[in-house]
Structures are given as C-alpha cells and as structure tokens.
C-alpha positions as CSV (number, residue, x, y, z in Angstrom):
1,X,89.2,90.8,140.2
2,X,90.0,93.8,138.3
3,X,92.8,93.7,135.5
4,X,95.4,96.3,134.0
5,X,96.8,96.4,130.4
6,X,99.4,98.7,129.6
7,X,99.5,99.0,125.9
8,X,102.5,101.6,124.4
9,X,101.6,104.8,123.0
10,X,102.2,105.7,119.5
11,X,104.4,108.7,119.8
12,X,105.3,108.8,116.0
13,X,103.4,111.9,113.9
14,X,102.3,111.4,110.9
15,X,103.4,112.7,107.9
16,X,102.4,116.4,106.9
17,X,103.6,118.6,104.1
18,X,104.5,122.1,106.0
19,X,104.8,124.2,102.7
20,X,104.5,123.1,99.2
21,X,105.6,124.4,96.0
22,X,104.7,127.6,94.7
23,X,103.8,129.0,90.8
24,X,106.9,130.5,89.2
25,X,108.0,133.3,86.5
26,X,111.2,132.7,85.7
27,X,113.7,133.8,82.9
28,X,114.7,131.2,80.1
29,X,117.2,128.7,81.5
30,X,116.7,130.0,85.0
31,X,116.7,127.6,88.1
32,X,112.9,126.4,89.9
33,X,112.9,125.4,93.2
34,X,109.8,123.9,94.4
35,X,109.8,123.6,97.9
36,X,108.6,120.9,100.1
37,X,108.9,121.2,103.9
38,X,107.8,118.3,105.3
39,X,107.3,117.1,108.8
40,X,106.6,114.1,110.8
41,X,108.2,111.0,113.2
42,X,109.7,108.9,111.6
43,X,111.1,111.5,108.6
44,X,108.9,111.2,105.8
45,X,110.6,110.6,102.7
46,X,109.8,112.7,99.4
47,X,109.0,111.8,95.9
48,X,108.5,114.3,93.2
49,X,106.5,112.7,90.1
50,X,105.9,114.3,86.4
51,X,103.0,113.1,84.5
52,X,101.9,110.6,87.6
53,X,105.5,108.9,87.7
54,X,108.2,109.1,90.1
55,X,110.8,111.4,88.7
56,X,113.0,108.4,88.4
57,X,116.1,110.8,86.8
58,X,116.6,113.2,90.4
59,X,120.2,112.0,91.2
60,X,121.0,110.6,87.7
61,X,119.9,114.2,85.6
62,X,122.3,116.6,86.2
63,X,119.2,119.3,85.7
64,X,117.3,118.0,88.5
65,X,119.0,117.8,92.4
66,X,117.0,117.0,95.4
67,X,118.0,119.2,98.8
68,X,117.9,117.8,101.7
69,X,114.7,119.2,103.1
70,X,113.0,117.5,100.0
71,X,112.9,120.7,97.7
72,X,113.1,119.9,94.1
73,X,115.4,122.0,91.8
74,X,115.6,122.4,88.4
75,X,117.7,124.2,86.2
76,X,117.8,125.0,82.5
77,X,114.4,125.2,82.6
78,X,113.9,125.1,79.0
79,X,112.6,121.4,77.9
80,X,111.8,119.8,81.3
C-alpha cells in the first residue's frame, strides 16, 4: 500500500536587507539618512541600535524619525 502526505509549502521569504546605510559628509547640523531597504514575507521590522542598544528614543526624540521604508534620519547632527 503506498501513502501520500501533502505537507504546505513555506511561501514566506526571509528577511534580507536590500541596501544599507552608507558613510556620510555632512555640514554642522545637517540631516543623515541612513537607509535601510529591506525585503522579505512577512515585512521584516527594523531596529536601529547605538552603542549595541535599541535606539529606544526614534518616535519620542524629535532629532531622530523613522520613514517608512525603515531609513533612519537624523537631524541636528551635532551631539548625537
């Protein structure tokens, strides 16, 4: 007797970061984006850390906004 499973196929893809952020020159008080493209199935989420700790202060510092594509920026550069 010969038996058949059918077992679901994992469709998701997993998480990959497209393009990352790049060095920067900018002018005193000037604004940094650092980009992060990410891709994957679900939508991978993004956390942005400083000194090996979630940046706890994106949303709550008014220096520091988070696009929606996961790009950090930061402006007035000058004691971040």
């Amino acid at each position: 007797m010969k038996m058949c499973f059918v077992t679901e196929v994992d469709t998701r893809l997993p998480p990959v970061i497209v393009s990352g952020p790049q060095n920067q020159t900018l002018p005193l008080g000037g604004v940094a984006s650092l980009l992060c493209v990410i891709d994957g199935q679900p939508t991978p989420e993004v956390y942005w850390f400083k000194n090996d700790r979630v940046l706890p202060s994106v949303g709550r510092d008014p220096r520091l906004v988070l696009v929606d594509s996961g790009t950090l920026q930061i402006s007035g550069n000058t004691d971040f």
